[in-house]
BAVO-36860 format. One record per atom (N, C-alpha, C): x, y, z; atom name; residue number from 1. Coordinates in pm, 1 decimal, always signed. Layout:
BEGIN
+----------+----------+----------+----+-----+
|     east |    north |       up |  a |   k |
+----------+----------+----------+----+-----+
|        X |        Y |        Z | CA | NUM |
...
+----------+----------+----------+----+-----+
This chain:
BEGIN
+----------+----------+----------+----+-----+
|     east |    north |       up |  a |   k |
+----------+----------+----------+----+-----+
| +10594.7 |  +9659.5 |  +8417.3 |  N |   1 |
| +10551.7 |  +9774.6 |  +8492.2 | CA |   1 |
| +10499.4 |  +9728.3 |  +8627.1 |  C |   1 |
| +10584.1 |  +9773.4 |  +8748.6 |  N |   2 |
| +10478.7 |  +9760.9 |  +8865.2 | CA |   2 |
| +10411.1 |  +9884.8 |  +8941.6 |  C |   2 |
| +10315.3 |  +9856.1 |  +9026.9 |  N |   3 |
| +10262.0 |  +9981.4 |  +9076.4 | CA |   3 |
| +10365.4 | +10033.0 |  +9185.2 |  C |   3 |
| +10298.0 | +10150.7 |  +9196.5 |  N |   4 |
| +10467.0 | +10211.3 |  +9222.3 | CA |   4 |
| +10451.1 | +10213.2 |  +9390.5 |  C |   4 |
| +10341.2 | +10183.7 |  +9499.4 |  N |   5 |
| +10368.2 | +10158.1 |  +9620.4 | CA |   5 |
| +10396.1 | +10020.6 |  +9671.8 |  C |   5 |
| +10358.6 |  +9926.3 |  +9570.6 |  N |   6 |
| +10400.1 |  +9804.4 |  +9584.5 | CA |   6 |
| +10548.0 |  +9807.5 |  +9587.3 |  C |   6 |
| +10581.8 |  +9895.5 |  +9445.2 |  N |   7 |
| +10780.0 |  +9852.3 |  +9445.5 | CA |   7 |
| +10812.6 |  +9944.6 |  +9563.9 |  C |   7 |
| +10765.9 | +10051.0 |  +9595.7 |  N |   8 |
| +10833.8 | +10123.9 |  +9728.4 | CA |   8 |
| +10849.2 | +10040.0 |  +9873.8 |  C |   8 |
| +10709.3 |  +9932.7 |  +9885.8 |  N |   9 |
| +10718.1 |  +9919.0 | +10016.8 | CA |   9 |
| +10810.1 |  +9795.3 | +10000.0 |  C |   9 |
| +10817.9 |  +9689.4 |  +9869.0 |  N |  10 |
| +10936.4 |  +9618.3 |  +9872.3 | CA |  10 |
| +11093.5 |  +9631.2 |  +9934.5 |  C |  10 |
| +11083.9 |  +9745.6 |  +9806.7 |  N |  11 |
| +11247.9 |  +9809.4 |  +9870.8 | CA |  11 |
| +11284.8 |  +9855.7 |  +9970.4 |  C |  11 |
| +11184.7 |  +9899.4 | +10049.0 |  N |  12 |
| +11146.4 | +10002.8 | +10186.9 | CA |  12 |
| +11105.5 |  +9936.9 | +10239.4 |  C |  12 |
| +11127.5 |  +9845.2 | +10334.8 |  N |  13 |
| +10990.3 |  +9749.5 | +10404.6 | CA |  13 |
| +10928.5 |  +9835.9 | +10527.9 |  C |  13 |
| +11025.2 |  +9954.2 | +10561.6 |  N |  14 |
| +10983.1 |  +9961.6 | +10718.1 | CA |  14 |
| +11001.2 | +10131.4 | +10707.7 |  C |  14 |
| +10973.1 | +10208.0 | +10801.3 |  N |  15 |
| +10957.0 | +10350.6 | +10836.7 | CA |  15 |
| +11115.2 | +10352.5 | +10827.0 |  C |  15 |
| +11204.2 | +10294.0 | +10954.0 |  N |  16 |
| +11408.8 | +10332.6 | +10922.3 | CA |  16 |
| +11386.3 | +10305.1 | +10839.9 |  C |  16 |
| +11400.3 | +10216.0 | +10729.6 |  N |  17 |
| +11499.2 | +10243.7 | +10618.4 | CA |  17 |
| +11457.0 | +10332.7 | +10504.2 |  C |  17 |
| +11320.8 | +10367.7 | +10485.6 |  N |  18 |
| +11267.1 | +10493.4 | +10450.5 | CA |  18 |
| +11286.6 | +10670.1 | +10501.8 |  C |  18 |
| +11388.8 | +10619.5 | +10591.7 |  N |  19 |
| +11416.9 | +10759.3 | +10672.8 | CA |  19 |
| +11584.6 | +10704.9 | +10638.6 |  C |  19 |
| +11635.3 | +10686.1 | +10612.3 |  N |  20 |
| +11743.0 | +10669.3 | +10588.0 | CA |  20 |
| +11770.7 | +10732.3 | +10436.3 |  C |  20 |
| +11670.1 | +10757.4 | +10342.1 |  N |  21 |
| +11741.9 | +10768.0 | +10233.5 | CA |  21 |
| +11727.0 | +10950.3 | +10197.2 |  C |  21 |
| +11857.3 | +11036.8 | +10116.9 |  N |  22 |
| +11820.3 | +11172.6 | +10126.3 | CA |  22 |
| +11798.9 | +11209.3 |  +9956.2 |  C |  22 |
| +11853.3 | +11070.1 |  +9883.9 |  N |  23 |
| +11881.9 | +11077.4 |  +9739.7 | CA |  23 |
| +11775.1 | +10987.6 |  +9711.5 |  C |  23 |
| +11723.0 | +10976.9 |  +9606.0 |  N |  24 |
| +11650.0 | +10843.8 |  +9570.5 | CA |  24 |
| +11641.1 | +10861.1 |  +9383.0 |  C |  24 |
| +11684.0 | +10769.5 |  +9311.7 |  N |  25 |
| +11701.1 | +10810.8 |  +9183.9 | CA |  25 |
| +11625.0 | +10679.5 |  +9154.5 |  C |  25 |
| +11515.3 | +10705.8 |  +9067.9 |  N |  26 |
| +11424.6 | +10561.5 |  +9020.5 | CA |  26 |
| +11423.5 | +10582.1 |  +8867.8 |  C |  26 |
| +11475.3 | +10514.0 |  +8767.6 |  N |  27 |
| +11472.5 | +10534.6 |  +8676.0 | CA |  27 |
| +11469.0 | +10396.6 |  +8555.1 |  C |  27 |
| +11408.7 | +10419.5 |  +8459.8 |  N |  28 |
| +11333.4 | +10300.5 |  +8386.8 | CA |  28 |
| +11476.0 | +10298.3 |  +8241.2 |  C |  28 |
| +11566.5 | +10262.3 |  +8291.9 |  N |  29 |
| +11704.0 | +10278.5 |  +8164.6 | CA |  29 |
| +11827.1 | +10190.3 |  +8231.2 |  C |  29 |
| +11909.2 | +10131.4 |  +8165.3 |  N |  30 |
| +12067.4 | +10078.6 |  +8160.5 | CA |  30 |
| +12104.3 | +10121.5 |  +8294.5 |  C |  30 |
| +12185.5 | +10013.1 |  +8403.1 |  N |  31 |
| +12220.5 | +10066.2 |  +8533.7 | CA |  31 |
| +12218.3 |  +9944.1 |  +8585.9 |  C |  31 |
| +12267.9 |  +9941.2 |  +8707.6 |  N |  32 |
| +12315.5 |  +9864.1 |  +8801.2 | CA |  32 |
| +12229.2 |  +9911.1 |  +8943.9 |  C |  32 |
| +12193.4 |  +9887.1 |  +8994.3 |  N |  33 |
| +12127.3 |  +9947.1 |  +9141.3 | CA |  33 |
| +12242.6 |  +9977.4 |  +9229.5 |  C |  33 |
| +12255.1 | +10072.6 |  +9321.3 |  N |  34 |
| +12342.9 | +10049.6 |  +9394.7 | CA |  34 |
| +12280.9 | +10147.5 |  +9534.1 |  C |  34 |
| +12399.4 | +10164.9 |  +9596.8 |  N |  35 |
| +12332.4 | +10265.3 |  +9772.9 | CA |  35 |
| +12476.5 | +10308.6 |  +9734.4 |  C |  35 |
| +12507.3 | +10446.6 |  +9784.1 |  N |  36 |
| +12596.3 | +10489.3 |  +9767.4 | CA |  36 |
| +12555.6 | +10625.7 |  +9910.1 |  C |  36 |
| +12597.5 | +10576.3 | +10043.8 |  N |  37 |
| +12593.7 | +10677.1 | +10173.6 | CA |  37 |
| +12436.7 | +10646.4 | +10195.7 |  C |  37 |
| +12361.6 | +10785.9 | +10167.4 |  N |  38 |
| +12197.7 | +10820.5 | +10164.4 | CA |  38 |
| +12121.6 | +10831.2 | +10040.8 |  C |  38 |
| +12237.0 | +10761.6 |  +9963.3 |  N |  39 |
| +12142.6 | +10813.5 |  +9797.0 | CA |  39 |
| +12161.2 | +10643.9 |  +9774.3 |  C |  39 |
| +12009.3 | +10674.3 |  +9678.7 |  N |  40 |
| +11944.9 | +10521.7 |  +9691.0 | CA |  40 |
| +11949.2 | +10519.8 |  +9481.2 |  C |  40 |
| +12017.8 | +10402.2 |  +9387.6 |  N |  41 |
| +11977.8 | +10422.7 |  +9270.8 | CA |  41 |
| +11924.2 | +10326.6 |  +9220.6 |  C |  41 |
| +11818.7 | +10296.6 |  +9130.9 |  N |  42 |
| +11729.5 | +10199.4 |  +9131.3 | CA |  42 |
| +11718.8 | +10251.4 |  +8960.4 |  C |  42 |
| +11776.5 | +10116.0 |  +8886.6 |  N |  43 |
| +11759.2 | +10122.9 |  +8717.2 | CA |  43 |
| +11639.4 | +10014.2 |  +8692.8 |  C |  43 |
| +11586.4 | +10001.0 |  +8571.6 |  N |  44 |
| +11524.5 |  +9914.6 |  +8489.3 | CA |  44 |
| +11360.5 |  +9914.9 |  +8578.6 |  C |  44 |
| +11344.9 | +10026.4 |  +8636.9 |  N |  45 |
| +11222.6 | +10032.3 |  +8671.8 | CA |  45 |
| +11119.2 | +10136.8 |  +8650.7 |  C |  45 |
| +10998.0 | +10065.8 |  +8612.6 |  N |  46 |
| +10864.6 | +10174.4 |  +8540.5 | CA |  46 |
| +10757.5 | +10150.2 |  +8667.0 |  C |  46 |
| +10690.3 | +10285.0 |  +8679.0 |  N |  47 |
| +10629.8 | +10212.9 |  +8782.5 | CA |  47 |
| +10500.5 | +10289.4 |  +8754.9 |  C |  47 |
| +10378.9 | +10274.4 |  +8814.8 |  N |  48 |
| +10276.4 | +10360.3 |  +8747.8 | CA |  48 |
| +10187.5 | +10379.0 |  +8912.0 |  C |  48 |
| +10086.7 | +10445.9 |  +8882.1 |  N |  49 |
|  +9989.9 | +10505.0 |  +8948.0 | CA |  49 |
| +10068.6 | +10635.5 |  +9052.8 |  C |  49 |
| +10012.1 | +10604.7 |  +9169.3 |  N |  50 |
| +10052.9 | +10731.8 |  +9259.9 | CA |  50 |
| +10186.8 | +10645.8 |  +9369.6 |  C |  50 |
| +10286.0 | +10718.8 |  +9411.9 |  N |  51 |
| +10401.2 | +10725.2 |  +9454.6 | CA |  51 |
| +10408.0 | +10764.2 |  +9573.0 |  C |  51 |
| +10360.8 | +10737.9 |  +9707.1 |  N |  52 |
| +10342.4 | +10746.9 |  +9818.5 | CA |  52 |
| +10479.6 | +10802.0 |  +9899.3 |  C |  52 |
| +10564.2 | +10865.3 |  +9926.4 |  N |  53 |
| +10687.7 | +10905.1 |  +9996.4 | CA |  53 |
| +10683.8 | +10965.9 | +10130.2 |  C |  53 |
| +10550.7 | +11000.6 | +10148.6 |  N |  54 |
| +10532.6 | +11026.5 | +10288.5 | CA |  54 |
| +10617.8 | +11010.4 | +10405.8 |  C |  54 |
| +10668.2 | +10913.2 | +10411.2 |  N |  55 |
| +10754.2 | +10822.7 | +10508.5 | CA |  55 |
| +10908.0 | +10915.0 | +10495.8 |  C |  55 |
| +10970.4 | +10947.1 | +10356.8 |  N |  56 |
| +11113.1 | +10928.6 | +10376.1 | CA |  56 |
| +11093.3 | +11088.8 | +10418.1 |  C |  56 |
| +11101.5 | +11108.9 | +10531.8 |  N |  57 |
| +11154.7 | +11211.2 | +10637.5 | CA |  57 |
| +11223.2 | +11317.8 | +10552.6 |  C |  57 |
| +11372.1 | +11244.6 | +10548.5 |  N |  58 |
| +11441.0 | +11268.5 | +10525.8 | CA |  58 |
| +11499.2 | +11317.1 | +10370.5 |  C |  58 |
| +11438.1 | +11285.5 | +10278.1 |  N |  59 |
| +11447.5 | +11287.7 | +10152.6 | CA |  59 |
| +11488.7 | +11413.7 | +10085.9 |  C |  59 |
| +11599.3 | +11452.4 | +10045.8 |  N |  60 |
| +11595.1 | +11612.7 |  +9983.8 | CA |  60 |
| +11609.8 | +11658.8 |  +9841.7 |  C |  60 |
| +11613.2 | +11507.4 |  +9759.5 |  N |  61 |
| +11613.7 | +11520.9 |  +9596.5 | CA |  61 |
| +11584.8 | +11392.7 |  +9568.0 |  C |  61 |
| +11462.4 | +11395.6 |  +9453.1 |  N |  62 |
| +11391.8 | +11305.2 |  +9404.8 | CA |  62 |
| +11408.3 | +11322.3 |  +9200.7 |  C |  62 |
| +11468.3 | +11195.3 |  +9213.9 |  N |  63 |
| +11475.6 | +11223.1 |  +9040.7 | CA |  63 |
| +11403.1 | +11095.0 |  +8959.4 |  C |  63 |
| +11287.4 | +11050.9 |  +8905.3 |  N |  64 |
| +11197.6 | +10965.7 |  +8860.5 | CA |  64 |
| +11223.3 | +11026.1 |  +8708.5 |  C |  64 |
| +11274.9 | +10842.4 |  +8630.5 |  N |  65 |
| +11266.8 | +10902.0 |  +8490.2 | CA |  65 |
| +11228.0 | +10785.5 |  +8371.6 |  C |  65 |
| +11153.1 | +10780.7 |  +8332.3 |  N |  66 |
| +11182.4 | +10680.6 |  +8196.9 | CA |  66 |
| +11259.7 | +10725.6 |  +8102.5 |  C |  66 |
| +11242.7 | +10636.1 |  +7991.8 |  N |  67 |
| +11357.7 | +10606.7 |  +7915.3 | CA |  67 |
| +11313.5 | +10705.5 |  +7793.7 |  C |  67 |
| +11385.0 | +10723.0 |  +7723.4 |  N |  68 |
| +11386.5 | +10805.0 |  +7609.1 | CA |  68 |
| +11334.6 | +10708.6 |  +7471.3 |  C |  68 |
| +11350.5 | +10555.5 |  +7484.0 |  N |  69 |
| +11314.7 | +10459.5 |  +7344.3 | CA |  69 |
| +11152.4 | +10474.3 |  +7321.9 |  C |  69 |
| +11093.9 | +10585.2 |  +7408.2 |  N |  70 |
| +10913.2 | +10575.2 |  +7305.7 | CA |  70 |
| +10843.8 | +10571.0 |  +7464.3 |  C |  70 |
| +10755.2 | +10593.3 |  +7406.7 |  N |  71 |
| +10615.7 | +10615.9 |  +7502.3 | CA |  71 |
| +10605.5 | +10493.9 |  +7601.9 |  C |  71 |
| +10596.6 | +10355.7 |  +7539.0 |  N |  72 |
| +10643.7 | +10264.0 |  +7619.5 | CA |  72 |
| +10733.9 | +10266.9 |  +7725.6 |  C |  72 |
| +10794.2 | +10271.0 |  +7752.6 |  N |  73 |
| +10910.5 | +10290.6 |  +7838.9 | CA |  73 |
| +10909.9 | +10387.2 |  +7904.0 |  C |  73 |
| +10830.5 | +10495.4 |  +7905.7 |  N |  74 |
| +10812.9 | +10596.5 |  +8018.0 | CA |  74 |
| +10751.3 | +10557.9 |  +8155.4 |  C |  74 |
| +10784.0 | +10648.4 |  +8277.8 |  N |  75 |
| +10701.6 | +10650.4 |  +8416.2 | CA |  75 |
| +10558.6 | +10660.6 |  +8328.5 |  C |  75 |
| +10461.6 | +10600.9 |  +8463.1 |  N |  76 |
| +10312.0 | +10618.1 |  +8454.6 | CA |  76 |
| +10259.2 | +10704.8 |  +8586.4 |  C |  76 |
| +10397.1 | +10742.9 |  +8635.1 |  N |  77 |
| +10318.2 | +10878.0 |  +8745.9 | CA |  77 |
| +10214.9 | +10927.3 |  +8736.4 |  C |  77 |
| +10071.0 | +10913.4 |  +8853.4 |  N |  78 |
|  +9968.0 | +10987.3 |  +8840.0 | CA |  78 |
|  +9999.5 | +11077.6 |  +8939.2 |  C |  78 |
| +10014.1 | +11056.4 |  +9002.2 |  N |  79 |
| +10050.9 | +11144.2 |  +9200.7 | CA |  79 |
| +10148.7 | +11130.5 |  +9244.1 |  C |  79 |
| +10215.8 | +11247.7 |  +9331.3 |  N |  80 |
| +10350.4 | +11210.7 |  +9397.6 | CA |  80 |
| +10295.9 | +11251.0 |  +9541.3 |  C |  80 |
| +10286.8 | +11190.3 |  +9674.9 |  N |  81 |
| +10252.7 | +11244.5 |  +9787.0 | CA |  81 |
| +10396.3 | +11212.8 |  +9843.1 |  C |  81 |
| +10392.3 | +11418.0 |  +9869.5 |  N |  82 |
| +10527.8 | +11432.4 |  +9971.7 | CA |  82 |
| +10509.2 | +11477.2 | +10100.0 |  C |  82 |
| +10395.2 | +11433.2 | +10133.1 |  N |  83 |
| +10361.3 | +11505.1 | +10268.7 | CA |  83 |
| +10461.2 | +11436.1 | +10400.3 |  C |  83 |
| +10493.8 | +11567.6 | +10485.2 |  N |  84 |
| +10604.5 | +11492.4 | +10541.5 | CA |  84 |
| +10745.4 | +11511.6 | +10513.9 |  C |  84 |
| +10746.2 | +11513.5 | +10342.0 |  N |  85 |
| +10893.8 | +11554.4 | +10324.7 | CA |  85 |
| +10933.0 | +11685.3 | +10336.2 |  C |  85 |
| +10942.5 | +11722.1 | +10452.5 |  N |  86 |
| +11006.6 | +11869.2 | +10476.8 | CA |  86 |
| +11096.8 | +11914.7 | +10437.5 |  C |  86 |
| +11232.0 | +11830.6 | +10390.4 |  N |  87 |
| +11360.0 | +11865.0 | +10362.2 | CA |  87 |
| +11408.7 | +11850.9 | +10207.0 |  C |  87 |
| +11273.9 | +11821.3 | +10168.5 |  N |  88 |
| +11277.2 | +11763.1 | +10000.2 | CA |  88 |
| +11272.4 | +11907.1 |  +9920.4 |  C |  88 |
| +11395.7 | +11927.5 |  +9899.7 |  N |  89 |
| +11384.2 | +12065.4 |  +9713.9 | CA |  89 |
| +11427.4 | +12036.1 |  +9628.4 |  C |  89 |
| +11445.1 | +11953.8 |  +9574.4 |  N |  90 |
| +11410.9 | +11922.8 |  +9372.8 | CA |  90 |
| +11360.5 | +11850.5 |  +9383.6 |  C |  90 |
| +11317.1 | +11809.1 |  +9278.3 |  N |  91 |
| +11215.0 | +11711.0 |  +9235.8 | CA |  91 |
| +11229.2 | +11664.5 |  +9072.5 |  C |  91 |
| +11316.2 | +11584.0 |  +9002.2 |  N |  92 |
| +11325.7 | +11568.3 |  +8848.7 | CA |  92 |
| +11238.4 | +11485.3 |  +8786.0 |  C |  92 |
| +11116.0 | +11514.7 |  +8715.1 |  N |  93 |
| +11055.4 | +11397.5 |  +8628.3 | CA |  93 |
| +11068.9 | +11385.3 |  +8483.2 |  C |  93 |
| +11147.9 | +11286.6 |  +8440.9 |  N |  94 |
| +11122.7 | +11308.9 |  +8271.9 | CA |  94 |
| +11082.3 | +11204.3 |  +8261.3 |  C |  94 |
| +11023.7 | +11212.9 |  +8146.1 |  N |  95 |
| +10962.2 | +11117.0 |  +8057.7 | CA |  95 |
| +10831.2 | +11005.3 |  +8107.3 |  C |  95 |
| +10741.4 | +11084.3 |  +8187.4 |  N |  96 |
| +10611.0 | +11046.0 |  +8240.1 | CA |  96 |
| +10531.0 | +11057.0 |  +8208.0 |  C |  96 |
| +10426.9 | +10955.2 |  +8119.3 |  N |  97 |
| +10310.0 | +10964.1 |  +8039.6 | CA |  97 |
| +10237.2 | +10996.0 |  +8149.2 |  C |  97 |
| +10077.3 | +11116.1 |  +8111.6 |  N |  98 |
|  +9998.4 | +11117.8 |  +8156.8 | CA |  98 |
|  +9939.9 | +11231.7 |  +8274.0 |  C |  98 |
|  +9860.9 | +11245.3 |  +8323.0 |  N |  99 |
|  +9864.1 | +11334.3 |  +8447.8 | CA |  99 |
|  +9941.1 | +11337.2 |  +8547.1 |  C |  99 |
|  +9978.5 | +11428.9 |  +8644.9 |  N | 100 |
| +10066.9 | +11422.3 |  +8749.2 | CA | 100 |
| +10014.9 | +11539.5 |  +8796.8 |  C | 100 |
|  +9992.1 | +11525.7 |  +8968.4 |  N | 101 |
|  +9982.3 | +11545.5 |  +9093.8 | CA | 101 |
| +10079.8 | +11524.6 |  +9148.7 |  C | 101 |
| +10055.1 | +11651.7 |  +9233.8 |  N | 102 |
| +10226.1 | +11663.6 |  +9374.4 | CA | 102 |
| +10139.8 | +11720.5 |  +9504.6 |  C | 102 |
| +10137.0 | +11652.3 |  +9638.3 |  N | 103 |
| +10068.7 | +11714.6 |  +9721.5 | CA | 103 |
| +10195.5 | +11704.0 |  +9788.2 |  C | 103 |
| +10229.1 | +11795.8 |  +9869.1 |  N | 104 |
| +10299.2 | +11825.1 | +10017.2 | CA | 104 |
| +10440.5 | +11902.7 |  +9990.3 |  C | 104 |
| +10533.3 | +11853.3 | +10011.5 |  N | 105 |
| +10679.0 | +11913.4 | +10006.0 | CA | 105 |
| +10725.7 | +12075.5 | +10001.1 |  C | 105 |
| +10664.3 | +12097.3 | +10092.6 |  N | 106 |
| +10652.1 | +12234.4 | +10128.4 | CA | 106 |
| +10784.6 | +12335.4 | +10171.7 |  C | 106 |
| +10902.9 | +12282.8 | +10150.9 |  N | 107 |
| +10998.0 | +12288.5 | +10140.5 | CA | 107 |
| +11121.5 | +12286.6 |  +9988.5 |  C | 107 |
| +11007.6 | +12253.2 |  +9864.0 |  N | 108 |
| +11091.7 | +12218.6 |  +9782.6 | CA | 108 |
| +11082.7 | +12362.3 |  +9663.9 |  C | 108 |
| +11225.1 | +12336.0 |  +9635.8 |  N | 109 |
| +11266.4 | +12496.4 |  +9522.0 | CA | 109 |
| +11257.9 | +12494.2 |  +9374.5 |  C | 109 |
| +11260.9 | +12355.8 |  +9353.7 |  N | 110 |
| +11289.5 | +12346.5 |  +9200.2 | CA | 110 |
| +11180.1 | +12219.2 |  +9159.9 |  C | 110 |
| +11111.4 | +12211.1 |  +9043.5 |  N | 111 |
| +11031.8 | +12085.9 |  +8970.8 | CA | 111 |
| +11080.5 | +12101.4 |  +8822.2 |  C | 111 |
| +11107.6 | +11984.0 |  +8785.4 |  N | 112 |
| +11205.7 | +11996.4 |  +8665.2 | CA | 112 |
| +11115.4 | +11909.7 |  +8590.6 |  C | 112 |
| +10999.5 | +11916.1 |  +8490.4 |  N | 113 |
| +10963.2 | +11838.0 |  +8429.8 | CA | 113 |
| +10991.9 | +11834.2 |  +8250.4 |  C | 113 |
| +11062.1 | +11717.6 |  +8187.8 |  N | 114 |
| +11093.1 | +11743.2 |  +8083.5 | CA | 114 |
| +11006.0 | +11581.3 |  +7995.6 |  C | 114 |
| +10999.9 | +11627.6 |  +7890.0 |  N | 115 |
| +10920.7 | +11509.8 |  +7781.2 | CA | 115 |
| +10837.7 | +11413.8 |  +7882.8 |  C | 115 |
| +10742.4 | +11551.2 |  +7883.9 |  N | 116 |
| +10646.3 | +11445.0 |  +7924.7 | CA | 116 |
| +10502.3 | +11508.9 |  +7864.3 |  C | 116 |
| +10511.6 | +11459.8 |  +7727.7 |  N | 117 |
| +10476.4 | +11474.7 |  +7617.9 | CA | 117 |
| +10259.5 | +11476.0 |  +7635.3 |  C | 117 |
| +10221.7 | +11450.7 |  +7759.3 |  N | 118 |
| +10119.8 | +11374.1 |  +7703.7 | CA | 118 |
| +10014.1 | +11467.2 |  +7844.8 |  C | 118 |
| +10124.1 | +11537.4 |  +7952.9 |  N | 119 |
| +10108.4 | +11609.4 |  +8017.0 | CA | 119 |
|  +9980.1 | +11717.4 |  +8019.8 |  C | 119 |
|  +9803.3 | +11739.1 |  +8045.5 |  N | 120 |
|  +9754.3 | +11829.1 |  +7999.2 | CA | 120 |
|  +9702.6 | +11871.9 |  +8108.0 |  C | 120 |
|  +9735.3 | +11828.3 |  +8258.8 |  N | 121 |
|  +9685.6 | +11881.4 |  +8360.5 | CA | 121 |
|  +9822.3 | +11885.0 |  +8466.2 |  C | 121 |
|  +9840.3 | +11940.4 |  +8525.3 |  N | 122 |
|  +9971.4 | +11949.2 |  +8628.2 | CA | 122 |
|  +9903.1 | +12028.9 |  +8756.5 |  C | 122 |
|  +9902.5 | +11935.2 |  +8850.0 |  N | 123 |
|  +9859.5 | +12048.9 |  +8991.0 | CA | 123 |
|  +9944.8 | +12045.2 |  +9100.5 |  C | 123 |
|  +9973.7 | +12145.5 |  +9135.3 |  N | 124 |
| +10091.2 | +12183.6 |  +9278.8 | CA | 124 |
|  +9985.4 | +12203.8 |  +9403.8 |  C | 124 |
| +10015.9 | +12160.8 |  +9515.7 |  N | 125 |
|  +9968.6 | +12148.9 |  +9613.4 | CA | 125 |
|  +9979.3 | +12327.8 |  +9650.3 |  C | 125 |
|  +9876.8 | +12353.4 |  +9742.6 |  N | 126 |
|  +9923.5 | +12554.7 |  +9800.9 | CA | 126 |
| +10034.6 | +12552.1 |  +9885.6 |  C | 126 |
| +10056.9 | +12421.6 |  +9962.0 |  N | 127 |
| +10119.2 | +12414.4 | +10039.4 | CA | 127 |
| +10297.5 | +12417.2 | +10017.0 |  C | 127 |
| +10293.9 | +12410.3 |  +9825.6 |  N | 128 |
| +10414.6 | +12426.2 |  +9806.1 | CA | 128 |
| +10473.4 | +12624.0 |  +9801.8 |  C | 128 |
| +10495.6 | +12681.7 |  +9908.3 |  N | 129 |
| +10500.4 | +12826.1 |  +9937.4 | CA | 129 |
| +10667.4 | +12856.2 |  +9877.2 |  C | 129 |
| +10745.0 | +12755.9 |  +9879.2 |  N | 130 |
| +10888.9 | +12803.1 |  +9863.2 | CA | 130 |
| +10925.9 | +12817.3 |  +9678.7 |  C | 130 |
| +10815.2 | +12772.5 |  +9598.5 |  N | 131 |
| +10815.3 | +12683.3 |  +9507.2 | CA | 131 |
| +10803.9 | +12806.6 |  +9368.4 |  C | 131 |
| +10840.0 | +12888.2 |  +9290.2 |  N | 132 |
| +10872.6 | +13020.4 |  +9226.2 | CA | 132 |
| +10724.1 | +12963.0 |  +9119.3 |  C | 132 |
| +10631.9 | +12985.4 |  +9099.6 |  N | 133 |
| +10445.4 | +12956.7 |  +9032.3 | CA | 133 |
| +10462.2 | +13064.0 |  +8919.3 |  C | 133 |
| +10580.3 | +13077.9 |  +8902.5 |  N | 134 |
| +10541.6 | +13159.7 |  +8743.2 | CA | 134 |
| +10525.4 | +13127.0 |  +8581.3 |  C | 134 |
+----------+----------+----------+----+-----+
């Protein structure tokens, strides 16, 4: 497991290439990494605490997932900060032990959260206005 702004600013070292990406798929299961145009895919990775994205501008679908083999193997998402991401509407999390926070993305239509079993607080920023709160 690493913390999850450490593995971002690895892969990301700099503001371009964080504005370069519109896809970003991080997921803790079987895969190959690859770049494919603006979509970024990143397998065999768990990452925990808060998830800083501020930076990718550009970003317009975010899909973060662990694995389905047990509690082990899930995200440790506490926070997602999308401030900044203006152009960001979905958002997919499965399989994330624990609390989760979303501040910013004030632009986004859909939050798809599935088995995330352990879930007893969930807070949306006000600032998410496009975002259907029913």
């Amino acid at each position: 497991m690493v913390k999850s702004q450490q593995w971002i600013n690895e892969n990301f070292p700099n503001r371009e290439e964080k504005e370069k990406v519109k896809k970003l798929y991080i997921k803790n299961d079987q895969g190959i990494d690859s770049i494919s145009g603006q979509s970024y895919y990143f397998y065999k990775v768990q990452l925990e605490g808060e998830l800083n994205l501020s930076e990718f501008a550009n970003l317009n679908y975010l899909d973060v997932r662990g694995s389905s083999f047990g509690v082990g193997t899930y995200q440790r998402l506490t926070k997602l900060d999308l401030n900044n991401c203006s152009k960001l509407e979905n958002i997919y999390v499965d399989y994330n032990d624990g609390q989760l926070a979303i501040e910013g993305g004030s632009t986004l239509n859909s939050i798809h959260l599935e088995n995330c079993q352990n879930l007893v607080d969930f807070q949306i920023s006000n600032s998410l206005t496009n975002l259907n709160k029913s």
